[in-house]
VOGU-3710 file (C-alpha; in Angstrom, 3 decimals, decimal comma):
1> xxxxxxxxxx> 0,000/0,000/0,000  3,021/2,747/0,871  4,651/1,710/-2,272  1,820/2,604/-4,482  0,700/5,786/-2,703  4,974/6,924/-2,900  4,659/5,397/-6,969  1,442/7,432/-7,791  3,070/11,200/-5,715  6,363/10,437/-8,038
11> xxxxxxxxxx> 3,831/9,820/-11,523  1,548/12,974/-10,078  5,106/15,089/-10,588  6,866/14,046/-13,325  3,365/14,560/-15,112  3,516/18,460/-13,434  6,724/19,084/-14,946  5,779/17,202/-18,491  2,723/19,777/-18,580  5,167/22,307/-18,039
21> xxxxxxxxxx> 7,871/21,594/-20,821  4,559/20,267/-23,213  3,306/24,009/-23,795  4,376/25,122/-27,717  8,206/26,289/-28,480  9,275/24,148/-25,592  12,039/21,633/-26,302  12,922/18,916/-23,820  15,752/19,688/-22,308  18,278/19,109/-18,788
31> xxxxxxxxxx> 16,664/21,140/-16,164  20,063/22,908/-15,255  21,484/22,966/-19,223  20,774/23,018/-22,829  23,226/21,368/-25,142  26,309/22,588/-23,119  24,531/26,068/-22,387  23,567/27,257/-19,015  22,263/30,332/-17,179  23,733/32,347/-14,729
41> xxxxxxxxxx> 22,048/33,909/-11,922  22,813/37,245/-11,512  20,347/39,038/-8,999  16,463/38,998/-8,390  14,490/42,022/-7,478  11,257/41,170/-6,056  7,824/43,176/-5,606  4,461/42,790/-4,746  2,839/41,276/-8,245  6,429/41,280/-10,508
51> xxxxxxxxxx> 9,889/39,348/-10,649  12,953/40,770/-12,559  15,635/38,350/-13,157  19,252/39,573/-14,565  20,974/36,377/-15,490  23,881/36,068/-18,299  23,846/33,136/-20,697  26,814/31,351/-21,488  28,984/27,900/-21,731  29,109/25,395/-18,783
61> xxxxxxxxxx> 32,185/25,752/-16,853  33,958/28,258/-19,453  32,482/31,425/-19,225  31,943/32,178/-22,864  28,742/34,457/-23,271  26,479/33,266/-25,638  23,779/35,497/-26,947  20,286/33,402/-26,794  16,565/35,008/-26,856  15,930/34,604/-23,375
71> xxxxxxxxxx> 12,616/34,332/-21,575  10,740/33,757/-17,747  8,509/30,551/-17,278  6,435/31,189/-14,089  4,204/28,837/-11,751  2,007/29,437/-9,224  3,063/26,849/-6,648  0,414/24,366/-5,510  -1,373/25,158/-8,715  -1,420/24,126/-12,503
81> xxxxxxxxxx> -0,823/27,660/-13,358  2,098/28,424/-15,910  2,761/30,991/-17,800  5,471/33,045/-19,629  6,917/36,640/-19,669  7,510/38,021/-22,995  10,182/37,202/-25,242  13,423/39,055/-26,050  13,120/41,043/-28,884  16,615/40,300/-29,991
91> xxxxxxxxxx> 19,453/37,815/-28,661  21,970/38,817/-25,903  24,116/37,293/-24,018  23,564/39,509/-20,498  19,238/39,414/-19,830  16,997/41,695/-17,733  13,480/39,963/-17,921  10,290/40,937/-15,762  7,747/38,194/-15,418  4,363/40,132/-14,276
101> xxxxxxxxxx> 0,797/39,115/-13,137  1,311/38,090/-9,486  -0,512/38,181/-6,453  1,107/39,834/-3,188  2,433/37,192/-0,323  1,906/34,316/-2,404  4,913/31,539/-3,363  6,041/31,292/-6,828  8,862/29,076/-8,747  10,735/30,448/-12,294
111> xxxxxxxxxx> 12,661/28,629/-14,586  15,207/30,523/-17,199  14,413/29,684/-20,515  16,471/30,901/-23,893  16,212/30,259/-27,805  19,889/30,385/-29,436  18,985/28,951/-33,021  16,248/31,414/-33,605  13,795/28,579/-34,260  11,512/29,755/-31,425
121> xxxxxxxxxx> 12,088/26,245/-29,423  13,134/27,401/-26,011  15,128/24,608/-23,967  15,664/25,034/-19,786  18,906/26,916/-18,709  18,425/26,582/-15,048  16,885/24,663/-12,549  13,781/25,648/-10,567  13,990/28,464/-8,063  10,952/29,431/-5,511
131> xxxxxxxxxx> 10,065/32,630/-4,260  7,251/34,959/-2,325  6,046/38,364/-3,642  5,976/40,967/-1,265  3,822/41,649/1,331  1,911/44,747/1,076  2,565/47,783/2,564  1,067/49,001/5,807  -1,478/51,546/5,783  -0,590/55,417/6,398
141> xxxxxxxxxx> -1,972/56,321/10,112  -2,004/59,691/10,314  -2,658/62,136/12,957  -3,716/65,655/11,754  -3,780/68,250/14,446  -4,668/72,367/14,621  -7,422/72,490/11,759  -8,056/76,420/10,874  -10,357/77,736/9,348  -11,002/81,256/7,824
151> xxxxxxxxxx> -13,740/82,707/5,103  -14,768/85,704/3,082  -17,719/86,273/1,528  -16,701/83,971/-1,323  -13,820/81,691/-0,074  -12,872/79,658/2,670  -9,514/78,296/3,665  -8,366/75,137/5,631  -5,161/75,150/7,339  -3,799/72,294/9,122
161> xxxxxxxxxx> -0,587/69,796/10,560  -0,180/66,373/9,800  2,311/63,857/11,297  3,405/62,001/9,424  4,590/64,038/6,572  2,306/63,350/3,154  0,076/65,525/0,931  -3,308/66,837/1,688  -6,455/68,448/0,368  -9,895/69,615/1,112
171> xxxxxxxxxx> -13,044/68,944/-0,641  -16,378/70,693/0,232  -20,146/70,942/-0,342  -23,208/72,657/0,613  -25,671/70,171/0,109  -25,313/66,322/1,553  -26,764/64,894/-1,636  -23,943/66,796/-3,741  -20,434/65,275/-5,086  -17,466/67,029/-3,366
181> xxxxxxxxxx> -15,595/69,347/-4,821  -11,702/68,260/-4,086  -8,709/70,680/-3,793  -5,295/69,506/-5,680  -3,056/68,428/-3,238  -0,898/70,291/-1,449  2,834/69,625/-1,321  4,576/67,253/0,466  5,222/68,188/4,256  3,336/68,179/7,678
191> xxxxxxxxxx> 2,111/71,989/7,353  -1,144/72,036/4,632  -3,191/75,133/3,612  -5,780/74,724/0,896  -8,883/77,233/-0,440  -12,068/76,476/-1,966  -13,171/79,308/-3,754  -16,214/80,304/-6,059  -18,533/80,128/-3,319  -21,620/82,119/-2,209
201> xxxxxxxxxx> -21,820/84,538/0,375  -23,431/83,425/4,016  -23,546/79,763/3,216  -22,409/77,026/5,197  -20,650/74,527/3,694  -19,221/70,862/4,786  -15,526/70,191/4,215  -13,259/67,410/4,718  -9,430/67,274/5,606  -7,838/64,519/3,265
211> xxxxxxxxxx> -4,635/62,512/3,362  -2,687/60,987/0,684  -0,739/57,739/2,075  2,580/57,671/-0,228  2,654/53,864/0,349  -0,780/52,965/-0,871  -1,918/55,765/-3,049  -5,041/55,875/-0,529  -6,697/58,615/0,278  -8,632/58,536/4,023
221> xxxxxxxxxx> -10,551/61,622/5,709  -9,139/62,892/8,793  -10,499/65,592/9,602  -14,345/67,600/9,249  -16,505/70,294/9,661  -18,618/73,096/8,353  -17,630/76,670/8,023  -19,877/79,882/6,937  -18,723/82,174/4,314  -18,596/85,709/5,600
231> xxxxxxxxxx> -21,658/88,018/4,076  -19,470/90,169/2,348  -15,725/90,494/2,058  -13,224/92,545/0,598  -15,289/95,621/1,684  -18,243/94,364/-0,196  -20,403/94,081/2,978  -23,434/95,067/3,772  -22,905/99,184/5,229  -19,695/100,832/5,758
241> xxxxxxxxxx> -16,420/99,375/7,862  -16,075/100,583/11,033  -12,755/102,940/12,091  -11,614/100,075/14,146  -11,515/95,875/14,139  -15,207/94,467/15,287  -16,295/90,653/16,322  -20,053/91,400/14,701  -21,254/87,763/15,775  -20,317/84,616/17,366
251> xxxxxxxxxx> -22,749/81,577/16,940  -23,540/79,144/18,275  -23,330/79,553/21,561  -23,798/77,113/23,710  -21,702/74,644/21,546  -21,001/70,878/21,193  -18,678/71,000/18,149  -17,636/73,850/16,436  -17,667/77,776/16,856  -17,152/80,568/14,204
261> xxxxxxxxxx> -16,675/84,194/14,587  -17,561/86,608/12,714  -15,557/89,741/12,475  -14,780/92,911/10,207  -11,929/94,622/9,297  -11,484/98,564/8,167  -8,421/98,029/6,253  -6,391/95,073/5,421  -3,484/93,580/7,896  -2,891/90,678/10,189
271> xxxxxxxxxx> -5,606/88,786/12,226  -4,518/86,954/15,307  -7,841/84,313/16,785  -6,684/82,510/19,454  -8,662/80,562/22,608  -8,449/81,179/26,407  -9,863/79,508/29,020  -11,081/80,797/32,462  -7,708/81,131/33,635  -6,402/82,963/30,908
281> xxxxxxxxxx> -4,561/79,751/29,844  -3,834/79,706/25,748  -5,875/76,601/24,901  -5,799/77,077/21,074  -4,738/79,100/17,810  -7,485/79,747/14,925  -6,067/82,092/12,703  -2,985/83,886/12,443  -3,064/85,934/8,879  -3,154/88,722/6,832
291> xxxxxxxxxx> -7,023/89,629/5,673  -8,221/92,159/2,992  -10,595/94,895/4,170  -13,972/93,089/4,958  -16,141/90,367/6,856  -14,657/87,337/7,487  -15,192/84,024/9,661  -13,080/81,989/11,386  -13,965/78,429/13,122  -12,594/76,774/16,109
301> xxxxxxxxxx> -13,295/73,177/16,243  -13,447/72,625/20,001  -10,062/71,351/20,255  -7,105/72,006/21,814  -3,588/72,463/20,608  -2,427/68,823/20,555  -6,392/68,042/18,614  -7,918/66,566/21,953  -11,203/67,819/22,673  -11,900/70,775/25,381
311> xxxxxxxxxx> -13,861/70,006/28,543  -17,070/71,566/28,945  -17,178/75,362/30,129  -16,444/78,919/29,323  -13,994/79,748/27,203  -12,859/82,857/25,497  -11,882/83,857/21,749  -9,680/86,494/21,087  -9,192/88,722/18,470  -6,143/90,678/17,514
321> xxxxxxxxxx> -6,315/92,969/15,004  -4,500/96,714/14,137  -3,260/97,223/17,906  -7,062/96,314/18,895  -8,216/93,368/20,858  -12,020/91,829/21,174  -13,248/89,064/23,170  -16,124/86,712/22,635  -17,335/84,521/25,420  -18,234/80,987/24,295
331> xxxxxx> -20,368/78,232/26,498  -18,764/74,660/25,370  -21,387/72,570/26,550  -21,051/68,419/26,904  -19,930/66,821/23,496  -22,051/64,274/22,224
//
């Protein structure tokens, strides 16, 4: 009974490798030569789904280079799959082949193959080598911290860090049943700033923060909110500008989520937002910029500094603007 089931496993693989040699422009041949002529194995760059073999044909034992048509015969190990990467278009003596169309983490065998009468018969140069493709890569995890915000009466603009480095963009909407509109990317780096523009005046829109993983070429949301466009901006507003730097409204208030001030400006120059608590502690930056004459909001998301959500109280924002300051108070209520 053992010697048949060991006969039958040896008849199961001789048939394997007859199958193999069998398909057209094959000729039977020594698994490590071909008339005297051999193959020899240079180096072997593996990926996920391809193989690329640099091997130099030439004499047993003397080191002559002969030139030969070269090609790749692949199987799937554990399977009846076979199949070949493309011919040479001319002969050579020194090869670079690719075989292609591979699955990740999965075993595979080659066998160098070349064709030195120009017959298209291919005999075996080497023996049989295994191999696994690559795994594939991990998945970006990124953490994206002190999301700004800041509008005019026809733009917005997202500002924001991201750890680690990659590229980002922003894509928006006004309407949940709409497509997003996406940003291009920014460049590559941890500090992102990106503007949607073309919008209408006192809307609120929906955005999203988005990361590029270099690894993947995925793209995952990491961050989100809404933010209102200002009524008017670039002194297009609705009555004169004031002499001086104004918070006009802050809403809502109480808040679960996010906040945005409204403010106006007489005459362009730099806007310092920032959060206080009780204490007078800093708790977090919203904008820090320079702003055309005009309305504009800003929006603080609730967070802190480091991204982690604020406990529930009172809490302050600031505004800084042409030697003036003006507070807003702002009840953060329990977050849902």
């Amino acid at each position: 009974m053992l010697c048949r089931s060991i006969a039958r496993i040896r008849f199961a693989v001789v048939l394997l490798f007859a199958v193999a040699l069998s398909a057209p422009g094959v000729r039977s041949a020594a698994a490590s030569s071909c008339n005297g002529l051999t193959a020899i194995l240079q180096s072997e760059n593996i990926t996920q789904t391809t193989l690329t073999v640099t091997w130099d044909s030439e004499y047993v034992g003397v080191g002559v280079p002969v030139p030969c048509v070269g090609r790749i015969l692949g199987h799937q190990i554990g399977t009846s799959t076979f199949w070949w990467s493309p011919a040479e278009t001319a002969p050579t003596s020194h090869h670079v082949i690719t075989l292609s169309g591979m699955d990740m983490s999965t075993q595979y065998e080659y066998q160098l193959y070349g064709d030195f009468e120009g017959d298209g018969e291919f005999c075996a140069l080497s023996s049989w080598r295994s191999f696994w493709t690559a795994d594939p890569p991990p998945p970006c995890v990124f953490t994206v911290t002190n999301v700004g915000t800041s509008a005019t009466s026809s733009a917005f603009t997202v500002t924001w860090q991201s750890s680690p480095a990659a590229t980002g963009r922003i894509q928006w909407k006004r309407y949940s049943w709409e497509n997003w509109s996406p940003s291009p990317f920014t460049a590559f780096g941890t500090s992102h700033s990106r503007t949607a523009t073309g919008l209408s005046a006192g809307v609120t829109y929906m955005y999203e923060v988005q990361m590029l993983c270099p690894a993947t070429g995925v793209i995952t949301t990491e961050a989100s909110g809404t933010i209102t466009t200002a009524s008017g901006g670039g002194g297009g507003g609705k009555g004169p500008l004031p002499e001086q730097p104004a918070i006009k409204r802050l809403w809502p208030s109480p808040t679960s989520g996010q906040t945005h001030l409204l403010f106006v400006l007489p005459r362009a120059g730099r806007v310092v937002v920032d959060v206080f608590d009780l204490n007078g502690r800093r708790v977090a930056g919203v904008a820090d910029r320079t702003y055309p004459a005009g309305e504009f909001s800003v929006e603080w998301t609730g967070q802190d500094a480091s991204g982690k959500r604020v406990r529930a109280g009172v809490y302050f924002m600031r505004m800084r603007a042409d030697g003036v300051e003006r507070t807003a108070r702002v009840l953060v209520s329990s977050h849902p």
